[in-house]
C-alpha angles and dihedrals in degrees: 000000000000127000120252111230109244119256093011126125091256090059094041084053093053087044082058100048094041092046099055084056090070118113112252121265107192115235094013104130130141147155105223112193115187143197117196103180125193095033102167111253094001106053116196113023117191121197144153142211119223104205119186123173082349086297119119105235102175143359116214122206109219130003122351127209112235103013117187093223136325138245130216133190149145110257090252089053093059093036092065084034094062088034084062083239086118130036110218092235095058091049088052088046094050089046090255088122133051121192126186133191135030094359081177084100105051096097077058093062097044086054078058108050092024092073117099083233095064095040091047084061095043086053093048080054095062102045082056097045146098116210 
């Protein structure tokens, strides 16, 4: 099989599929906008993850209305992040990670990606992609 490039729309559709898969989580919704800067050859890529019941319902290329809070981070960064080297709340805590907006949901968010679920499909990621 081949890889999927990192940050591509072909990677942003299998994190769709795989994310609807995820098992529901009530309450759990949220509106995820992100900005990966220094991305080689690209240099700033903007996305957004659409959760609904803690499941990922979409993932938007490019700038989303209404986001509940945003993410910012340097392209290694995401890059150990999505290769679980690196826990989201660690790079936040070392500065690695900005985030803007109602960080009142946050903890929201870590209930999300903290489940065995979500890091077993971050996991599956990583095995298909290029980084």
């Amino acid at each position: 099989m081949e890889k999927l490039k990192f940050l591509t729309s072909d990677s942003f559709q299998k994190i769709k599929e795989l994310g609807t898969r995820l098992p529901a989580l009530p309450g759990a919704d949220l509106r995820i906008q992100y900005l990966v800067k220094d991305v080689p050859e690209r240099g700033e890529v903007r996305y957004a993850l659409i959760i609904e019941q803690g499941r990922i319902v979409d993932v938007v290329e490019g700038v989303i209305d209404d986001p509940s809070f945003d993410v910012t981070m340097a392209y290694d960064v995401s890059v150990r992040i999505h290769r679980l080297e690196l826990a989201p709340p660690e790079a936040a805590a070392a500065g690695l990670v900005t985030v803007g907006g109602d960080t009142s949901k946050l903890p929201l968010m870590m209930n999300v990606v903290g489940r065995p679920e979500y890091q077993a499909m971050v996991k599956e990621l990583a095995g298909i992609t290029e980084f």
